[in-house]
N, C-alpha and C positions, 0 to 999 in steps of 0.2 A: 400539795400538802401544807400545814399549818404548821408553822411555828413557834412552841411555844416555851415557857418555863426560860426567861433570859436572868439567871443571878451570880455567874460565876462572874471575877473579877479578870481581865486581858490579863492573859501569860505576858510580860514584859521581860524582858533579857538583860539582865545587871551589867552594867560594861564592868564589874569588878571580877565577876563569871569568864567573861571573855577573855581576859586580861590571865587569868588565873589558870586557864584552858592552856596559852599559849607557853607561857609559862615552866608546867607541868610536860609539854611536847618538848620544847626544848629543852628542860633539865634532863630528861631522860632519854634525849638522844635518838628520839625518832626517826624515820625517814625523812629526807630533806622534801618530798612531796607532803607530808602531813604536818610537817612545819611551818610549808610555806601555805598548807589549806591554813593553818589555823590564827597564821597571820592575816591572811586574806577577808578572814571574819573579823578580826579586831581592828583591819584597816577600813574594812566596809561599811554602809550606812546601817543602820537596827533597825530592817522591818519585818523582826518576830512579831506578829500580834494577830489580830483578825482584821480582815478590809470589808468593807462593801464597793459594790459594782455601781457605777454610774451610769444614767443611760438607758436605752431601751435593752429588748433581750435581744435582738438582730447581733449580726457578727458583727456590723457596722455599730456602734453604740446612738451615731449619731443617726438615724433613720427612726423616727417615730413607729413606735408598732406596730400603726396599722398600714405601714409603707412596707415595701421591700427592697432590700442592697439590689443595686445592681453589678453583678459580678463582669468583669473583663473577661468575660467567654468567647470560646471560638464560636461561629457560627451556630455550628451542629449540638452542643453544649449548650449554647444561648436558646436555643431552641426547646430543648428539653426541660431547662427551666422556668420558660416562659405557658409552656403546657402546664406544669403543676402550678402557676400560680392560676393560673384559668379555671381548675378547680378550683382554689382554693375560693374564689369569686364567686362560684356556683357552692356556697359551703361544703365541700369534701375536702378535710383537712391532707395534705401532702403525707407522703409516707412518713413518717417518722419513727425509727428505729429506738429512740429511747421509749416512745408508748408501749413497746413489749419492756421496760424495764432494765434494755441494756446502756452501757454507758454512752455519754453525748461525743467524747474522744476527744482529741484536738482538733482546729483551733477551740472546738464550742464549750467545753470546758473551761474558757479564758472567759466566756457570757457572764458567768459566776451568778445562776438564778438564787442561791442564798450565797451565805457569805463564804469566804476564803481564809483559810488560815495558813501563816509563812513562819516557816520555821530554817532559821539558819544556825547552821551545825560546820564546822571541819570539813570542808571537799565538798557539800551538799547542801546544797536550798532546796527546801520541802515545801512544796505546793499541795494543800488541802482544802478542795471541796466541798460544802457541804452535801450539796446535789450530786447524788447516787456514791455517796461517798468515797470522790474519786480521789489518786493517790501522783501527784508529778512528782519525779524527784531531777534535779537538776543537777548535774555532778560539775565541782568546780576545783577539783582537783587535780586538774593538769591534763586530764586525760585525752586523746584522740578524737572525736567524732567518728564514728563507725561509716563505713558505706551502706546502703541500704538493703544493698546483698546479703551483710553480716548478719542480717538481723531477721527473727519473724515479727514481721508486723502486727502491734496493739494498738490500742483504743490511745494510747498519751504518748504513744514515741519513744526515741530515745534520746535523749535531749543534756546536752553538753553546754556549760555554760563559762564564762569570766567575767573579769571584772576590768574597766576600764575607768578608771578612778570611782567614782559614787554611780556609774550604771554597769547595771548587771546586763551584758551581751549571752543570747540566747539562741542554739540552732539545732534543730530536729528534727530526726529522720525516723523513717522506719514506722510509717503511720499507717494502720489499714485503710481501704477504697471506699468502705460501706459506711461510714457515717457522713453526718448532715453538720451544715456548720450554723444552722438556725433553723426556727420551725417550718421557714418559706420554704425547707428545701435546698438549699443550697448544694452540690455533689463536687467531687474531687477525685482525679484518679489517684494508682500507685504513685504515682511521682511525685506525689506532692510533696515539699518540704517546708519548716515555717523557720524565721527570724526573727526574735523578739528583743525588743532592748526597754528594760525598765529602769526608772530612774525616779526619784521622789521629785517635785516638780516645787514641792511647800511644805512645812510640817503639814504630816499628817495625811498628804495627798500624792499618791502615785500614778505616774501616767506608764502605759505601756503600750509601743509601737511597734505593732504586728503586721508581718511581711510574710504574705503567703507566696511560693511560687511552686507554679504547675504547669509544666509549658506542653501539656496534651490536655490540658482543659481551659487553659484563660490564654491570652496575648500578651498578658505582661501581665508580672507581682501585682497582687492585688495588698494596699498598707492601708489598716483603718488604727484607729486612737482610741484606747479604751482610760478608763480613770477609774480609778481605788479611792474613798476613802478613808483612813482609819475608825474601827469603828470604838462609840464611845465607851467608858465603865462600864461594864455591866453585859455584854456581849458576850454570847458565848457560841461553839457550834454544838450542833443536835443532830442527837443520830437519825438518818436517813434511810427508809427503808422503802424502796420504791414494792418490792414484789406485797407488802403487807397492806397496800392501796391503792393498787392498779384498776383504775376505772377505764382503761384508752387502751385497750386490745386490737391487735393489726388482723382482720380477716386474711383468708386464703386469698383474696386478691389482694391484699397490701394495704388497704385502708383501713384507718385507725377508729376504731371506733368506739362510743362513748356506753357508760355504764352508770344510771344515774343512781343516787342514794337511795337504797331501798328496794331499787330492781330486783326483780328472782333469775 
């Protein structure tokens, strides 16, 4: 899809706002958990604003497009992914479950094919998508981490976060099995779970180091390096509407296929 029409001005976040938030929780005597969220936001770095993604669109950032990650797979795993890239060689694109228009889930969500906007709040970092207008919300409120038992498995997890002086520590369960972590394919069972720690690395530039672990489909955590960076004046995000442009429909056998402009 195209994007177009860039002329709103970056939401930026007042540190007088913040200041003012925390303020208002402790004059009124809040809970000592929503106090200390809202401390937590006026002790933490400001990266309300919108990013862009650096890098290719692979999980790996650093793998040129037309390469493929090679993932830390067991044999029998390693196998099945080296079948779909064989297609892909003979052009028949690999399955891909966003072509019907559903969401890409985590980690692939963190790819960020447009941009991302972060939003920090009391208890919560809010991670926004442009691409299929997907919704993280990151609770930094104190709370537990669930078991994965707890929970029905979605497209983004459940994801519990802290702060360990200016990086935000990240960890996430409760992911469903059927999504892909890039277009090569990449697969994942139930078990998977992800650790993520971001941190501003420069003005303006954010590095985040993403630790998958699936110990019934890789050998060891698989950790690749992604980069954000702020984006300039004038950015904005746009609504996303994948079912109102869908040219890449999955046949009855699972391949995606294409729909060119004009076609009947």
């Amino acid at each position: 899809m195209n994007r177009i029409g860039k002329s709103a001005v970056i939401d930026r976040r007042p540190t007088v706002i913040v200041a003012l938030a925390a303020a208002i929780t402790l004059a009124f005597g809040l809970p000592a958990s929503q106090a200390s969220a809202a401390q937590s936001v006026a002790a933490s770095p400001n990266w309300t604003g919108i990013w862009l993604r650096q890098g290719s669109f692979n999980f790996d950032p650093s793998v040129p497009p037309e390469q493929s990650p090679n993932p830390p797979y067991r044999p029998d795993w390693m196998a099945k992914y080296r079948a779909g890239l064989d297609l892909m060689k003979k052009g028949q694109a690999p399955a891909d479950p966003t072509a019907g228009c559903v969401p890409g889930g985590m980690p692939r969500i963190m790819n960020m094919v447009y941009p991302m906007e972060i939003l920090q709040t009391p208890g919560q970092v809010t991670i926004i998508a442009e691409w299929m207008s997907q919704v993280r919300r990151i609770y930094t409120d104190g709370r537990k981490l669930p078991t994965a038992d707890m929970l029905d498995p979605t497209y983004n997890g459940y994801s519990v976060g802290r702060w360990e002086g200016k990086t935000l520590i990240v960890d996430t369960v409760g992911l469903r099995d059927d999504t892909v972590f890039d277009q090569t394919g990449v697969r994942h069972s139930a078990q998977m779970t992800i650790h993520e720690q971001f941190r501003e690395v420069s003005p303006g530039a954010l590095e985040l180091m993403l630790t998958v672990n699936d110990p019934v489909a890789f050998e060891k955590p698989w950790t690749v390096k992604k980069t954000f960076k702020r984006a300039e004046k004038g950015e904005q995000m746009m609504e996303y509407v994948c079912q109102e442009n869908n040219r890449n429909p999955i046949d009855a056998n699972g391949v995606v296929q294409t729909i060119l402009k004009g076609s009947n």
